[in-house]
N, C-alpha and C positions, 0 to 999 in steps of 0.2 A: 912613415908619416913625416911628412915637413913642418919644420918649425919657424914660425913668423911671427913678427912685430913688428914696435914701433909708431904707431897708430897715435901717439900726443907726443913724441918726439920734434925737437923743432930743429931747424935747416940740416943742412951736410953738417956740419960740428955736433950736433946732435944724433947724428944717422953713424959721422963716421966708424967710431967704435964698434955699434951693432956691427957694420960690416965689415970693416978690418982685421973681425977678432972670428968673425965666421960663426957667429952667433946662431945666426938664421940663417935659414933657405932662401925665404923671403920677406923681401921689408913693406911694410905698409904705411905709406906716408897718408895722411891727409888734408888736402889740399887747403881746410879751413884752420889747420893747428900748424903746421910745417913752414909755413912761410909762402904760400901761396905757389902760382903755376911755375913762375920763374924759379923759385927755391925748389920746387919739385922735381923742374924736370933734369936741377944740380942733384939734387939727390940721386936721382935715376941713375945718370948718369956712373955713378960713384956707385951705387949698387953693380950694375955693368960691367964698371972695371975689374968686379975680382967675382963677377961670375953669381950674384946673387939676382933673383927676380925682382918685378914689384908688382906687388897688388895694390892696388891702394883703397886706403880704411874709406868709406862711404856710410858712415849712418845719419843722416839728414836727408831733406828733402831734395825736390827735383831742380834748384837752383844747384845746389850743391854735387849732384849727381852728373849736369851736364858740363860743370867745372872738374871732375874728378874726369870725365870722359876724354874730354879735352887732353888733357896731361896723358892718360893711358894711350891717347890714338899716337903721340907724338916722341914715346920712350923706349927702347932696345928690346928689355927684357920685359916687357908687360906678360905678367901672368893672367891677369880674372879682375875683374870690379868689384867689390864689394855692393851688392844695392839693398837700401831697405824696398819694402814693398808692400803695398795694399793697406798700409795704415788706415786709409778712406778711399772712397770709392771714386771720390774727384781729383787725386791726386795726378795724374797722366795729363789732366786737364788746367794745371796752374801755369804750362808752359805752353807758347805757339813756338815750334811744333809741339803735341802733345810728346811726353816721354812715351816713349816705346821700345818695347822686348819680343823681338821676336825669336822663338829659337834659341832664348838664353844669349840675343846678341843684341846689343844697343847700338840706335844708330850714330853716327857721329856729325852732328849738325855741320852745316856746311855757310851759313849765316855768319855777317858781322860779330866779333866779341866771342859768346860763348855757343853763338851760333842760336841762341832760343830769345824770346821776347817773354813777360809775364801775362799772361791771361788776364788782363785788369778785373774784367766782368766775374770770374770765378774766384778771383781775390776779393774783390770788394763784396759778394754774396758770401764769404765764409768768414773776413772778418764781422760785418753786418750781425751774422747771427750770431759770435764768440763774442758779444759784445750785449 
């Protein structure tokens, strides 16, 4: 079995250690605690250099999910995405395009930014009723 972490660790100064010392197999950054895409894909990077993977941590929604993708499509050693899933049955639906798995493979938007836009109308009916 392989060993990983790193999932609330913040930038390369934060990672470096974990990987220097040969800690892990693999490191798990997350793109909302780590310092965002640009810090991540320094992380990466520095994982790479001495031959360690990345997964990275993913437990938030589909905002979140198509900014972790983003980072995984664009890093050396990508291992696996962490995704939550099916918390509700409209979740696929908060993003144009909707989030999708096919095959245990997610697609990699191809759109401005992070490549997705927010579903206004599935937003606004789910705060509406949380309210």
């Amino acid at each position: 079995q392989r060993m990983a972490g790193g999932e609330r660790l913040f930038g390369v100064v934060g990672f470096a250690p974990l990987c220097r010392r040969g800690v892990v197999e693999v490191i798990m950054p997350d793109v909302m605690h780590c310092g965002g895409l640009l810090e991540g894909r320094h992380i990466a990077a520095l994982a790479a250099s001495v031959g360690i993977s990345v997964s990275p941590h993913n437990a938030c929604g589909p905002v979140a999910t198509e900014a972790a993708v983003q980072l995984a499509a664009g890093i050396e050693k990508f291992d696996s995405l962490e995704l939550q899933w099916g918390e509700v049955d409209w979740r696929a639906d908060i993003t144009k395009p909707p989030e999708y798995v096919h095959d245990g493979t997610l697609t990699v938007p191809t759109g401005p930014g992070l490549g997705i836009e927010l579903n206004d109308a599935v937003v606004d009916a789910h705060l509406t009723s949380a309210q």
